[in-house]
PyMOL Python script that loads the backbone (N, CA, C, O; Angstrom):
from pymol import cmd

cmd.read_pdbstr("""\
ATOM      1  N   UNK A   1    -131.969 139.227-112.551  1.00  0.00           N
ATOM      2  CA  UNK A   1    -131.948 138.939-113.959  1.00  0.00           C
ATOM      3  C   UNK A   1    -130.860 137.893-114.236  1.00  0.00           C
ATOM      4  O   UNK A   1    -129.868 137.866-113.508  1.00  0.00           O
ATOM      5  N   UNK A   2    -131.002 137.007-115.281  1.00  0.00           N
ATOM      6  CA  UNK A   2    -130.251 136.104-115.561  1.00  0.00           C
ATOM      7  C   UNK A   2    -128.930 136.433-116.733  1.00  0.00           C
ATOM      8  O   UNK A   2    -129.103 137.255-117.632  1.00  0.00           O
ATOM      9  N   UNK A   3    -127.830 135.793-116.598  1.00  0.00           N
ATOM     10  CA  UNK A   3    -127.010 136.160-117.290  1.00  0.00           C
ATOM     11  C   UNK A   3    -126.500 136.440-118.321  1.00  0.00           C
ATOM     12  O   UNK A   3    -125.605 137.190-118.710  1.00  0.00           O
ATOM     13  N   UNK A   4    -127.818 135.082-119.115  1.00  0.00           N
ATOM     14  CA  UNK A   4    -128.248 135.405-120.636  1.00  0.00           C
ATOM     15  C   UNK A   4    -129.047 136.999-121.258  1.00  0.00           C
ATOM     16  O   UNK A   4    -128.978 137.608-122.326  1.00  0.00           O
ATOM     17  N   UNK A   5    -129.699 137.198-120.113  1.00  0.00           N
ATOM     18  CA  UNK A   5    -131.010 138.033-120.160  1.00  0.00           C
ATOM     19  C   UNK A   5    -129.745 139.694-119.929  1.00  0.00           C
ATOM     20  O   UNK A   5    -129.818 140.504-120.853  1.00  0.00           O
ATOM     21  N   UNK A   6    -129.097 139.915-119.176  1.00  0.00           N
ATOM     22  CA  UNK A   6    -128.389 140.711-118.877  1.00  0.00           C
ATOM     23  C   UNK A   6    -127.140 141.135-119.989  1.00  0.00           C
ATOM     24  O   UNK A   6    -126.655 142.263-120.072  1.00  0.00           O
ATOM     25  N   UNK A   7    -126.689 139.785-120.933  1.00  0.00           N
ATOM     26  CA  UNK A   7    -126.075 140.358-121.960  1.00  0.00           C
ATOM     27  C   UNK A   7    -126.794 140.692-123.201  1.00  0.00           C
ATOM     28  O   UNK A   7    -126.271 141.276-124.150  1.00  0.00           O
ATOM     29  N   UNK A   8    -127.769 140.374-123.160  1.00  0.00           N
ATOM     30  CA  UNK A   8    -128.520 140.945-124.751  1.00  0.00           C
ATOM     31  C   UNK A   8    -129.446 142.499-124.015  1.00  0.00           C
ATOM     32  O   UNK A   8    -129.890 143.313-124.825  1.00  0.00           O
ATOM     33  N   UNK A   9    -129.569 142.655-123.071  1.00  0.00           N
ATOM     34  CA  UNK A   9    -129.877 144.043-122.924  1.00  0.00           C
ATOM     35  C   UNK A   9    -129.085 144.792-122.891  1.00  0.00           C
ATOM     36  O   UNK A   9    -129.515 145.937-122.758  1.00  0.00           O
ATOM     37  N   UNK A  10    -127.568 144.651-122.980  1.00  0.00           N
ATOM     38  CA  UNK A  10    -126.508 145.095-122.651  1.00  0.00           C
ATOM     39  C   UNK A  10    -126.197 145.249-124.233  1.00  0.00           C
ATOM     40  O   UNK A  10    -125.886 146.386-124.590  1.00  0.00           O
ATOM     41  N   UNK A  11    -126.243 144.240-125.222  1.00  0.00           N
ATOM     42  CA  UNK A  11    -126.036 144.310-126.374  1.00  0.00           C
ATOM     43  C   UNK A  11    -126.654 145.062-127.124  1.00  0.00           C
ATOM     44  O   UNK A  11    -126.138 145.615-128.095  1.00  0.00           O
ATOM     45  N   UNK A  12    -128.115 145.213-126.695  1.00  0.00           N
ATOM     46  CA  UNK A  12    -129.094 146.591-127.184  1.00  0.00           C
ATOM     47  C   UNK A  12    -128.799 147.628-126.866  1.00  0.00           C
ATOM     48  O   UNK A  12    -128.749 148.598-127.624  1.00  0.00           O
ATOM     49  N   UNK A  13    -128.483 147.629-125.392  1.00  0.00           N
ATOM     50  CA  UNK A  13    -127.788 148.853-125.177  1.00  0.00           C
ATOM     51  C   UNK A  13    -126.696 149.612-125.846  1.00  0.00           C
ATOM     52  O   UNK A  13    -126.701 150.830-125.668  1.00  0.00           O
ATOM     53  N   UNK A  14    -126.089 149.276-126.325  1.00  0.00           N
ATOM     54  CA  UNK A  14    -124.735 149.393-127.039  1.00  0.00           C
ATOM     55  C   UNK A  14    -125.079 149.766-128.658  1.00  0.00           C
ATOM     56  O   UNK A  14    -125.203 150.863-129.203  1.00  0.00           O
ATOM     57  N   UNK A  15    -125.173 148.494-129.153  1.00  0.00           N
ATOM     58  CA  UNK A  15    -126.275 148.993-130.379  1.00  0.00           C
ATOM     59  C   UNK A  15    -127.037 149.867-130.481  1.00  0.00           C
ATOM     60  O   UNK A  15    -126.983 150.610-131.461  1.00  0.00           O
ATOM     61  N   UNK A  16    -127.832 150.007-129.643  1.00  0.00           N
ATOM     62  CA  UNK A  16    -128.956 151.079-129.920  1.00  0.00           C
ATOM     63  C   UNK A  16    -128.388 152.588-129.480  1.00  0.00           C
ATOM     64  O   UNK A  16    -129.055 153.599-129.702  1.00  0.00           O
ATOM     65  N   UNK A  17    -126.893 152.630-128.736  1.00  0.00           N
ATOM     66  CA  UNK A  17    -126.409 154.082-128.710  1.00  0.00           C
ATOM     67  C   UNK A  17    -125.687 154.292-129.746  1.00  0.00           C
ATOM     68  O   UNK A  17    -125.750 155.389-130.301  1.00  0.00           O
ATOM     69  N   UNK A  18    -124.647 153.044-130.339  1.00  0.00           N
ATOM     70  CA  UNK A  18    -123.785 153.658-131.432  1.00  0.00           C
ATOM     71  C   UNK A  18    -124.598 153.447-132.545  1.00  0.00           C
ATOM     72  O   UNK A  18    -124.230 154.085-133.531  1.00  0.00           O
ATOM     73  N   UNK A  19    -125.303 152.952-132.653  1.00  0.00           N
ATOM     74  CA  UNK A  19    -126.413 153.316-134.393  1.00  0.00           C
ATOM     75  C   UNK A  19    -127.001 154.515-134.056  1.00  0.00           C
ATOM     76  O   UNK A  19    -126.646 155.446-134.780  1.00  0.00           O
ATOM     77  N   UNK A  20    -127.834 154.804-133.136  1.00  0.00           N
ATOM     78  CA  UNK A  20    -128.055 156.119-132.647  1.00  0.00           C
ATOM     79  C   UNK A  20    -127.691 157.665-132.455  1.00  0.00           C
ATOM     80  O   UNK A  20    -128.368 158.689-132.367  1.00  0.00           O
ATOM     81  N   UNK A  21    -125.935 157.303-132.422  1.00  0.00           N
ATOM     82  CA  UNK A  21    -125.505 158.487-132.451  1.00  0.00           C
ATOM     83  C   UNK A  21    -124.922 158.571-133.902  1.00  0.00           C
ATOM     84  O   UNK A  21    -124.970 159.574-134.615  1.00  0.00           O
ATOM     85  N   UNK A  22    -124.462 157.575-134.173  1.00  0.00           N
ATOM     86  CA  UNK A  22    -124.000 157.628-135.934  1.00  0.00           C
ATOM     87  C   UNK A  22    -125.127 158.076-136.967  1.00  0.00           C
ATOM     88  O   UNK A  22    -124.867 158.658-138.021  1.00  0.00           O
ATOM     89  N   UNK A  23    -126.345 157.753-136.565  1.00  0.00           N
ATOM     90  CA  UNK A  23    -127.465 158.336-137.543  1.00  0.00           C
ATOM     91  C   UNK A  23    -128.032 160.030-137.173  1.00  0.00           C
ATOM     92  O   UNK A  23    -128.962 160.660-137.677  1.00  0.00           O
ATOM     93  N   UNK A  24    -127.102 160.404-136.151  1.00  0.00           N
ATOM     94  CA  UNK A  24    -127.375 161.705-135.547  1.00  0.00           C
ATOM     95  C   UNK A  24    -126.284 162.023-136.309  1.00  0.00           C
ATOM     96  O   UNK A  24    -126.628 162.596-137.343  1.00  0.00           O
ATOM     97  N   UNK A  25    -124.941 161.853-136.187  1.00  0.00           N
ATOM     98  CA  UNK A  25    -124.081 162.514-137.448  1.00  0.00           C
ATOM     99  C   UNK A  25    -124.431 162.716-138.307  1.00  0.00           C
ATOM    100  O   UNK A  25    -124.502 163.759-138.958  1.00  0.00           O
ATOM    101  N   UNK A  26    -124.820 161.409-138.531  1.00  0.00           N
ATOM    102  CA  UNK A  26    -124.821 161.658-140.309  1.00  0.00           C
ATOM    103  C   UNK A  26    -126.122 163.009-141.055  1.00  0.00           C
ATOM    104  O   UNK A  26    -126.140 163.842-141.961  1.00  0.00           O
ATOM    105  N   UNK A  27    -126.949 162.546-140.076  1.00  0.00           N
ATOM    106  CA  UNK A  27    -128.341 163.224-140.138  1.00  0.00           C
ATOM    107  C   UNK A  27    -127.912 165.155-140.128  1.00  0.00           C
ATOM    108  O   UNK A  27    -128.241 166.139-140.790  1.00  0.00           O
ATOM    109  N   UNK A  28    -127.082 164.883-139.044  1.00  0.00           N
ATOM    110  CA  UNK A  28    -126.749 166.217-139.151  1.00  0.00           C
ATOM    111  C   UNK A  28    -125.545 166.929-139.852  1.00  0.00           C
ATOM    112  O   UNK A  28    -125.365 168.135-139.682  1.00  0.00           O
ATOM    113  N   UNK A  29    -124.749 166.197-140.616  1.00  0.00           N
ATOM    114  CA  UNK A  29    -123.885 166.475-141.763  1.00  0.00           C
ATOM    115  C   UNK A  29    -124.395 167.148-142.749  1.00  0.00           C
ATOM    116  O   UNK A  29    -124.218 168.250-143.268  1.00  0.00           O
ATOM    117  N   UNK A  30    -125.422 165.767-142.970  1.00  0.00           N
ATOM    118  CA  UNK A  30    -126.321 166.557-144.290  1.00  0.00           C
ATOM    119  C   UNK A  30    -127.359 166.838-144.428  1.00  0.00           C
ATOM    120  O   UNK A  30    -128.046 166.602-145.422  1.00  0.00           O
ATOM    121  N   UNK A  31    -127.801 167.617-143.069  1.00  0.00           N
ATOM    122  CA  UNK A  31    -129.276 168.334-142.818  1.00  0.00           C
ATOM    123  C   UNK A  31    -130.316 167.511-142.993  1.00  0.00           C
ATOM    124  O   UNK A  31    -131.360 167.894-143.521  1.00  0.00           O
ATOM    125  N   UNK A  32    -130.161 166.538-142.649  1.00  0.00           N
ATOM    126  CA  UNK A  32    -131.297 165.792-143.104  1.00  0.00           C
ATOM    127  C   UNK A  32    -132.250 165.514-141.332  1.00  0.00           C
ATOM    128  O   UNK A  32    -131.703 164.748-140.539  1.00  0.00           O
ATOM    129  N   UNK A  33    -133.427 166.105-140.971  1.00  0.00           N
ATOM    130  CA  UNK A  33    -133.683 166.499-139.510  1.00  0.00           C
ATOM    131  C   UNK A  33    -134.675 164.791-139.388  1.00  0.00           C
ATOM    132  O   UNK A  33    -134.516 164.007-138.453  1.00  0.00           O
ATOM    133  N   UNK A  34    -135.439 164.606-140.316  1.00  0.00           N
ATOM    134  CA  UNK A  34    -135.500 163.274-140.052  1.00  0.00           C
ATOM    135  C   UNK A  34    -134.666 162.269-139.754  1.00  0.00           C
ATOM    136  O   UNK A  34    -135.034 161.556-138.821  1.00  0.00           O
ATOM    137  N   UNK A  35    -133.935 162.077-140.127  1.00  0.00           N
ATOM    138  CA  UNK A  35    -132.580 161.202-139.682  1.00  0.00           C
ATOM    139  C   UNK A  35    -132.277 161.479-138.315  1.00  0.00           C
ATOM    140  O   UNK A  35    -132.370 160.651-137.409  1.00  0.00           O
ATOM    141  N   UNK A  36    -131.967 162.484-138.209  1.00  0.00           N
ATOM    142  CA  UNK A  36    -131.869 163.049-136.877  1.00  0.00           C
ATOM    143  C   UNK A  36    -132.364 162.989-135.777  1.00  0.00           C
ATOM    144  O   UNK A  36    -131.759 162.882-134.711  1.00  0.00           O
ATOM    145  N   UNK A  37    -134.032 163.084-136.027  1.00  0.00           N
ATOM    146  CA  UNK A  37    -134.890 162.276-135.180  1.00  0.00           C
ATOM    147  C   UNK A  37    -135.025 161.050-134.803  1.00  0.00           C
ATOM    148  O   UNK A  37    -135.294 160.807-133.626  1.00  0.00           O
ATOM    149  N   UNK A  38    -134.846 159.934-135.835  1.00  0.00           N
ATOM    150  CA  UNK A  38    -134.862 158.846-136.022  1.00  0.00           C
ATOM    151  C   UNK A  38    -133.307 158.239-135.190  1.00  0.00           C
ATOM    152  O   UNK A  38    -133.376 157.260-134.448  1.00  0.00           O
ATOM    153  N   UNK A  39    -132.275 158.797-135.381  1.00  0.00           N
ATOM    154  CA  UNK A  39    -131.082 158.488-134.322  1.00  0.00           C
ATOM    155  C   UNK A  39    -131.342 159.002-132.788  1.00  0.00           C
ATOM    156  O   UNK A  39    -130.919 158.424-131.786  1.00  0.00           O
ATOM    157  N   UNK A  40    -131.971 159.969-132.801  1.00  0.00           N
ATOM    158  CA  UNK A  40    -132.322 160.105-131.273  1.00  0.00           C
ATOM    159  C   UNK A  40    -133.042 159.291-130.611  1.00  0.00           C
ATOM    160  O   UNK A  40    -132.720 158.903-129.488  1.00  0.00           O
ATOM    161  N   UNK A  41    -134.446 158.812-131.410  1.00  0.00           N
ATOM    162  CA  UNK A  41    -135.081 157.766-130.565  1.00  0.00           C
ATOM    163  C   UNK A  41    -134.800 156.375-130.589  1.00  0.00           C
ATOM    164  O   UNK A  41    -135.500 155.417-130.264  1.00  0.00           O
ATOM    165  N   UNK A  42    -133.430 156.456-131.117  1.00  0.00           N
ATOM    166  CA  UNK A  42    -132.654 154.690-131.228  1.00  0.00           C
ATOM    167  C   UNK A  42    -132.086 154.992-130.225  1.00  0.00           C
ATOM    168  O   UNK A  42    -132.291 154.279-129.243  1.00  0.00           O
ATOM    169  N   UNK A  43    -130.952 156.425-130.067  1.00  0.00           N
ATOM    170  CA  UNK A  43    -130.251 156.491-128.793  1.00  0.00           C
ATOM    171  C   UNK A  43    -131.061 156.169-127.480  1.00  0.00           C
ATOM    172  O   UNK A  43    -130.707 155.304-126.679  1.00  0.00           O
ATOM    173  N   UNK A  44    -132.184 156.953-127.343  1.00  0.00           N
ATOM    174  CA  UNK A  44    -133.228 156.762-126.629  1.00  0.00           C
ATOM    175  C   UNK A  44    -133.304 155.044-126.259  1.00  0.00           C
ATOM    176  O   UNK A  44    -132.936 154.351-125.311  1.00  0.00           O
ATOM    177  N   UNK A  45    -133.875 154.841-127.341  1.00  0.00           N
ATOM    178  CA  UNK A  45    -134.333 153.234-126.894  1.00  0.00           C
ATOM    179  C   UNK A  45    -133.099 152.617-126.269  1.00  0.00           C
ATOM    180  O   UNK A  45    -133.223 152.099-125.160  1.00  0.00           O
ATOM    181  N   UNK A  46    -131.551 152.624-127.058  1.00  0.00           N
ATOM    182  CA  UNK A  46    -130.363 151.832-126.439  1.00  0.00           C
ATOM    183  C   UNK A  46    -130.236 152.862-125.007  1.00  0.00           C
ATOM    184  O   UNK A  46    -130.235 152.033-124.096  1.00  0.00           O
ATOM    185  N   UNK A  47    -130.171 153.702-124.618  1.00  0.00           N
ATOM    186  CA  UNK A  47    -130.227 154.003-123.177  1.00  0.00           C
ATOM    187  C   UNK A  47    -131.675 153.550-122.325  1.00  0.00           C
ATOM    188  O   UNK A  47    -131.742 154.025-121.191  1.00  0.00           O
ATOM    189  N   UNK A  48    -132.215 153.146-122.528  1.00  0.00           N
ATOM    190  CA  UNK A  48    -133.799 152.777-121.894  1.00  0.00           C
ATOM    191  C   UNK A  48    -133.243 151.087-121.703  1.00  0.00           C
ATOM    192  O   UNK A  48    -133.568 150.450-120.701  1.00  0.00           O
ATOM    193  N   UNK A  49    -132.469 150.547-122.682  1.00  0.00           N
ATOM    194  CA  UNK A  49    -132.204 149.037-122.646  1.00  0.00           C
ATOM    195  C   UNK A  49    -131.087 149.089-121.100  1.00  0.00           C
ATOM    196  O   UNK A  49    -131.224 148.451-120.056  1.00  0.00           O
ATOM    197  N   UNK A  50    -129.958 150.147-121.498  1.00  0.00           N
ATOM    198  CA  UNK A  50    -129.314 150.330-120.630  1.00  0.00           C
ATOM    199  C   UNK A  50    -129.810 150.399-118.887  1.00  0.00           C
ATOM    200  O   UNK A  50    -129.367 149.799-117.908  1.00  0.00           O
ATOM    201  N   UNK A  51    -130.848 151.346-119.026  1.00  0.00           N
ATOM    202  CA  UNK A  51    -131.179 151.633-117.789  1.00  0.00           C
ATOM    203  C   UNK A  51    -131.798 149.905-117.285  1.00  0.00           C
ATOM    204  O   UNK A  51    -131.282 149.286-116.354  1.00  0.00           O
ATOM    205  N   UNK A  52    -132.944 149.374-118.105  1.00  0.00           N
ATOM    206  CA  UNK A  52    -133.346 148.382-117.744  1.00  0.00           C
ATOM    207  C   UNK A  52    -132.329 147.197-117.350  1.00  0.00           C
ATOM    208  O   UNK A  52    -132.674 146.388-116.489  1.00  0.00           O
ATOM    209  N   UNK A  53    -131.121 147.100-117.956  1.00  0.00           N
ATOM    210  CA  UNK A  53    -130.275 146.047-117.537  1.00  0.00           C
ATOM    211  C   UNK A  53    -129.603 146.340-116.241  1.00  0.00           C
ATOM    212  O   UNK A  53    -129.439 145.350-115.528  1.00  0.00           O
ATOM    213  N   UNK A  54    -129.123 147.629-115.716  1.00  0.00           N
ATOM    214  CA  UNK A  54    -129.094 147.898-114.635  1.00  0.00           C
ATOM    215  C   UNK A  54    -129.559 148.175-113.357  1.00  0.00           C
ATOM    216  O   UNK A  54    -129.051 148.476-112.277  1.00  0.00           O
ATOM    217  N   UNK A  55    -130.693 147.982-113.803  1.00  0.00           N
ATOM    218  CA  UNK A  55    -131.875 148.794-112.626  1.00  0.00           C
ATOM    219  C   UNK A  55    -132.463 146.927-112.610  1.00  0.00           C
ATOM    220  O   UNK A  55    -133.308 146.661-111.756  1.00  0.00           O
ATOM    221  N   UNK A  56    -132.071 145.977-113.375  1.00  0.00           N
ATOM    222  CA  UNK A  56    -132.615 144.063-112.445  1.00  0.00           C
ATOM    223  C   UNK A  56    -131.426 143.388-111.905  1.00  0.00           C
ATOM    224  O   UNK A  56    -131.355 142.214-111.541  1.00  0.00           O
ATOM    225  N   UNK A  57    -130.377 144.400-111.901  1.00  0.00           N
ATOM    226  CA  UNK A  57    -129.220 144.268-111.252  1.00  0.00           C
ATOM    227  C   UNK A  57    -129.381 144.366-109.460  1.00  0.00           C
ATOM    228  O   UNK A  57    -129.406 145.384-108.768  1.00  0.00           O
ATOM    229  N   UNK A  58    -129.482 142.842-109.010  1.00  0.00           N
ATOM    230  CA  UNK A  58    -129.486 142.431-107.513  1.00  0.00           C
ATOM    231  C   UNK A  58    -128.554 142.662-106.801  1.00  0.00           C
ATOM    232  O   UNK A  58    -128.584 142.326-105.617  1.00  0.00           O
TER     233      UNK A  58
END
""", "prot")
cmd.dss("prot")
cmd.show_as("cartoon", "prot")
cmd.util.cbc("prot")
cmd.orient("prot")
């Protein structure tokens, strides 16, 4: 993978865990279980970016 290509999956990665887990707080502060869901499958997606930037790692 190229070096450009390796920091914006890296940048999703990141993004997509701390929006992810912050919408899981919040979601679960104030009971709100949709929210909740909706931060899990962001966490989800920013760890899936994660895995992919590491796993075209030569």
């Amino acid at each position: 993978m190229r070096s450009r290509s390796q920091r914006l999956w890296s940048l999703g990665a990141v993004a997509g865990i701390a929006i992810g887990l912050s919408m899981l707080i919040v979601g679960d502060r104030f009971g709100r279980h949709g929210l909740r869901l909706l931060g899990a499958l962001i966490t989800a997606g920013g760890l899936l970016c994660a895995v992919v930037r590491f796993a075209g790692k030569d």
